[in-house]
N, CA, C and O of each residue as an XYZ file, in Angstrom:
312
protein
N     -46.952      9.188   -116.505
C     -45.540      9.031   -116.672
C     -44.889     10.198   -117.374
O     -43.728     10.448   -117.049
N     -45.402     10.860   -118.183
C     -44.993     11.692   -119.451
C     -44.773     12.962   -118.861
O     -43.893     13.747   -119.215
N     -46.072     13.251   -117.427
C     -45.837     14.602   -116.553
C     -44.529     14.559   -116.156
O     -43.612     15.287   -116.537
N     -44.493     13.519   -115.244
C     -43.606     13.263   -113.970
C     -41.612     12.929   -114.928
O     -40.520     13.071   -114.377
N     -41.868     12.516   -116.310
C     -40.305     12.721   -116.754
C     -40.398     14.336   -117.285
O     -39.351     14.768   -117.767
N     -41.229     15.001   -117.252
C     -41.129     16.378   -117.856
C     -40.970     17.152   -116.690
O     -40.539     18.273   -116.958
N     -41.086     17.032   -115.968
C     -40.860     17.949   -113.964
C     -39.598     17.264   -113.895
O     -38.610     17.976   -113.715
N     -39.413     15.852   -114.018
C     -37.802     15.296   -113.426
C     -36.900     16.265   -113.798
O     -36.083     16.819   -113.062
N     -37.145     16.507   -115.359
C     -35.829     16.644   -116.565
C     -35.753     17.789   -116.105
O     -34.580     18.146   -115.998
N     -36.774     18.829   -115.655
C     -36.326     19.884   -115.407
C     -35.688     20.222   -114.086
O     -35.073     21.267   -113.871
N     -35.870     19.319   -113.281
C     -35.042     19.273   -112.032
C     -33.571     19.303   -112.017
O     -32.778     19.996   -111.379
N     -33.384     18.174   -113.066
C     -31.786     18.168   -113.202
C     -31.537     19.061   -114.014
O     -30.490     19.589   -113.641
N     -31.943     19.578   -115.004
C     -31.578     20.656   -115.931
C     -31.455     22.332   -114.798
O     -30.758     23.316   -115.046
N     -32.293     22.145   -113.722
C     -31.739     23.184   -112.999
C     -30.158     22.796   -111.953
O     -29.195     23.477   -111.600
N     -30.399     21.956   -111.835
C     -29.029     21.487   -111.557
C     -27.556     21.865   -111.547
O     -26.651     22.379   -110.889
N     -28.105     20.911   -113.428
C     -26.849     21.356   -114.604
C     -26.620     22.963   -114.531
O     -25.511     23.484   -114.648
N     -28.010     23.776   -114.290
C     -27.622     25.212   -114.748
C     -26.963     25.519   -114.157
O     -26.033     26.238   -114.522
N     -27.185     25.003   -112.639
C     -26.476     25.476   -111.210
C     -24.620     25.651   -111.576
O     -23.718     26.389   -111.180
N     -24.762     24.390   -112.643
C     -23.283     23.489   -112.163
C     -23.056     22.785   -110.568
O     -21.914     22.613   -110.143
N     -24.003     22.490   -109.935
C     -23.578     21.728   -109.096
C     -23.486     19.795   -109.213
O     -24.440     19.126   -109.611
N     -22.599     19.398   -108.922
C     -23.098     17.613   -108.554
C     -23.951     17.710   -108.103
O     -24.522     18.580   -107.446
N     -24.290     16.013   -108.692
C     -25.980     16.029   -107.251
C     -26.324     14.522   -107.782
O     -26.122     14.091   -108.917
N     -26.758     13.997   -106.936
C     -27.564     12.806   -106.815
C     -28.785     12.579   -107.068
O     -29.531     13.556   -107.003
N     -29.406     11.188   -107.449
C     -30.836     11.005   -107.974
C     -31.231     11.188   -106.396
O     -32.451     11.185   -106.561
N     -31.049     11.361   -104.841
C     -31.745     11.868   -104.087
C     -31.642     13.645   -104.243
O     -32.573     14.326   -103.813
N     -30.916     14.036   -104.631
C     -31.375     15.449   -104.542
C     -32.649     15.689   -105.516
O     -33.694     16.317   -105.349
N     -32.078     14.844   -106.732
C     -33.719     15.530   -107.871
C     -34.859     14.940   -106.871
O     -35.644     15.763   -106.399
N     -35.032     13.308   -106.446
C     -36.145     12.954   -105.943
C     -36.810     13.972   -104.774
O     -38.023     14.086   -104.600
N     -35.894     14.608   -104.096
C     -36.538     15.681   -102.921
C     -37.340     16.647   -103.727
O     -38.467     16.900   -103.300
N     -36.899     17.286   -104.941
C     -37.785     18.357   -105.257
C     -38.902     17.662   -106.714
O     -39.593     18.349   -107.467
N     -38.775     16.387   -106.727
C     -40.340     15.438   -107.207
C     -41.062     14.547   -106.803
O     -40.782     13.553   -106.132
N     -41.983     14.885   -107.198
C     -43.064     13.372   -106.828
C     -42.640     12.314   -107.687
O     -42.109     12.309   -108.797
N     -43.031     11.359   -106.845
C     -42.435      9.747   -107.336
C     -43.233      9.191   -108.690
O     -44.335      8.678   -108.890
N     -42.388      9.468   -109.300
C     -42.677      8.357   -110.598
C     -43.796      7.121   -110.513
O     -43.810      6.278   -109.617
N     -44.428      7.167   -111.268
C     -45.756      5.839   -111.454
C     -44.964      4.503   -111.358
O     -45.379      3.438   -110.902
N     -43.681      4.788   -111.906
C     -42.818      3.086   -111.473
C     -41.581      3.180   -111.042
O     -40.740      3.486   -111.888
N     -41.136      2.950   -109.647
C     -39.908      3.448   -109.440
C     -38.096      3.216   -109.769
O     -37.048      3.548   -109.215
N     -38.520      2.413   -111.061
C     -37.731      1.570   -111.999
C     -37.159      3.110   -113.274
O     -36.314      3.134   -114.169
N     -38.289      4.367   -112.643
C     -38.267      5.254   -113.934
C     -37.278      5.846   -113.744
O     -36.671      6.173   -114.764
N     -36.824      6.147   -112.738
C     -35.409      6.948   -112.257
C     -34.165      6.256   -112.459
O     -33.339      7.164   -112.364
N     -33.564      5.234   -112.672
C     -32.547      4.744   -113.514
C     -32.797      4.989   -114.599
O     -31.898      5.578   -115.200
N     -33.969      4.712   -115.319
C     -33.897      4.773   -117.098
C     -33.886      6.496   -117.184
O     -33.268      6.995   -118.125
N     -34.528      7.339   -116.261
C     -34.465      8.726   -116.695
C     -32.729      9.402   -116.614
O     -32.257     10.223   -117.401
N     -32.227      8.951   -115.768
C     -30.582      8.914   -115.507
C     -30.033      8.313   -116.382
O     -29.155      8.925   -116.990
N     -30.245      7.325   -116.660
C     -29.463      6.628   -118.351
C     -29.546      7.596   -119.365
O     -28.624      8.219   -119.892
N     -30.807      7.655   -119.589
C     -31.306      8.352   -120.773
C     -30.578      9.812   -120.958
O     -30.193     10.327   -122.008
N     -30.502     10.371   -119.490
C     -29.958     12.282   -119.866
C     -28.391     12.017   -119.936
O     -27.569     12.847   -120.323
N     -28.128     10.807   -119.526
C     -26.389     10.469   -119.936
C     -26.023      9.863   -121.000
O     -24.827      9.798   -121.285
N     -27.075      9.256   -121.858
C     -26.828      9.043   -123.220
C     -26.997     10.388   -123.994
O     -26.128     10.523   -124.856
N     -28.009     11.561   -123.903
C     -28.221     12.349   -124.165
C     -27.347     13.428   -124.211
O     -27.693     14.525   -124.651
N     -25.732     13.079   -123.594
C     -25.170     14.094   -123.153
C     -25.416     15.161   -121.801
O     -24.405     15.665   -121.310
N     -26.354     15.394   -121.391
C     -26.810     16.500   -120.643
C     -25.917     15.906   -119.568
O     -24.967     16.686   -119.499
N     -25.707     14.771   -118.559
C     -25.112     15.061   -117.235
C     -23.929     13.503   -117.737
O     -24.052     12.586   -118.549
N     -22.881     13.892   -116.761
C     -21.669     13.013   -116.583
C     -21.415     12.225   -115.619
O     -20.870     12.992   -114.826
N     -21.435     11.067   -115.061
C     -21.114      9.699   -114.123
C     -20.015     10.691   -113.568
O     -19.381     11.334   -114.405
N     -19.664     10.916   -111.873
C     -18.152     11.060   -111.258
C     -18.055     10.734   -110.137
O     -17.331     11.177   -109.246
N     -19.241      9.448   -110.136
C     -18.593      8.281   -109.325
C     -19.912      8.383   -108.052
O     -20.980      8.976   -108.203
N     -19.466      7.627   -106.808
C     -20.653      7.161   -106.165
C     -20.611      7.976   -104.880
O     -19.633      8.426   -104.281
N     -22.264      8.079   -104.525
C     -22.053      8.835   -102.818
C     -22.623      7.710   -101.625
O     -22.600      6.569   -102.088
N     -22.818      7.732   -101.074
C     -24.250      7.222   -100.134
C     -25.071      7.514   -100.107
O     -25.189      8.737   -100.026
N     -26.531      6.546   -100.157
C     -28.092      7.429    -99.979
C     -28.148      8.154    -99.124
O     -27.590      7.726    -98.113
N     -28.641      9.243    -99.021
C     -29.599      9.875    -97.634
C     -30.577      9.152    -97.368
O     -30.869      9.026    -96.179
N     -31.164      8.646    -98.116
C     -32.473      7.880    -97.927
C     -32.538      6.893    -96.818
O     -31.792      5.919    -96.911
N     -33.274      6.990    -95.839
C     -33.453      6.189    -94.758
C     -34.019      4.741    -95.723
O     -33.377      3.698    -95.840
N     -35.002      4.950    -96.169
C     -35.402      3.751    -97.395
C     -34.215      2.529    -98.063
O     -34.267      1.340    -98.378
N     -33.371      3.405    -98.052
C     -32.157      2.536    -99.211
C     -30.903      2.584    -98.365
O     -29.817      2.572    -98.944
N     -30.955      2.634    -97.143
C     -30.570      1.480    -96.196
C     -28.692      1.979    -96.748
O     -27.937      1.007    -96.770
N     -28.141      3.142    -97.083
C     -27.086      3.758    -97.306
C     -26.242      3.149    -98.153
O     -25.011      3.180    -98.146
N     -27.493      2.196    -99.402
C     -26.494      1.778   -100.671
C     -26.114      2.999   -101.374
O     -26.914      3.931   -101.303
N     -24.928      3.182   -102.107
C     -24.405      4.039   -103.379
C     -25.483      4.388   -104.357
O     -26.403      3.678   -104.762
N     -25.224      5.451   -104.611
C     -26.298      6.013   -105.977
C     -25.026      6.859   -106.491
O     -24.010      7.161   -105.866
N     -25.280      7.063   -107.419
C     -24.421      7.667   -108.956
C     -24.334      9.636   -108.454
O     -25.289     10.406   -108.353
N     -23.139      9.877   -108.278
C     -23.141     11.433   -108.475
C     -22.875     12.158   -109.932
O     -21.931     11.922   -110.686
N     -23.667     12.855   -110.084
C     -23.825     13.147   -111.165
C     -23.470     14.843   -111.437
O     -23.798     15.720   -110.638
N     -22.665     15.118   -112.852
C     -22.498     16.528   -113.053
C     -22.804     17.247   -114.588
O     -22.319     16.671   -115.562
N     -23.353     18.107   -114.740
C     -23.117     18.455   -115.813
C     -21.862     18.276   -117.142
O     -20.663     18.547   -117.073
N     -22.640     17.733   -118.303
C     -21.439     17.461   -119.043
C     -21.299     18.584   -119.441
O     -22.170     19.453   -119.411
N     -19.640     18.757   -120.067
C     -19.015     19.825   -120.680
C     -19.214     19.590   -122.220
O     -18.756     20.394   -123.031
């Protein structure tokens, strides 16, 4: 678990560097799946309690899997 939130964080932290939005499917394309897939909400909570990224509202999945429910777009906080 401890690998896989230390590769996440840095996914979105390249992100943030970017300044681009982006969705928990963009980080999931460039990681391997979490030991519980419950970890990717709490890792998204967590860097938005943390300050690091900002809620600006919802997209559609890409994910053939998740059937084109909403996921959270996300941006670097200021």
């Amino acid at each position: 678990g401890e690998a896989w939130e230390i590769g996440a964080r840095r996914v979105v932290r390249q992100f943030c560097y970017a300044g681009m939005p982006f969705s928990s499917d963009d980080v999931r394309e460039m990681c391997v799946a979490p030991p519980n897939p419950n970890a990717w909400g709490s890792l998204f909570r967590a860097l938005a309690n943390e300050g690091l990224i900002t809620d600006i509202g919802t997209t559609r999945s890409r994910r053939p899997d998740a059937h084109g429910r909403k996921v959270t777009r996300w941006r670097p906080s200021s």
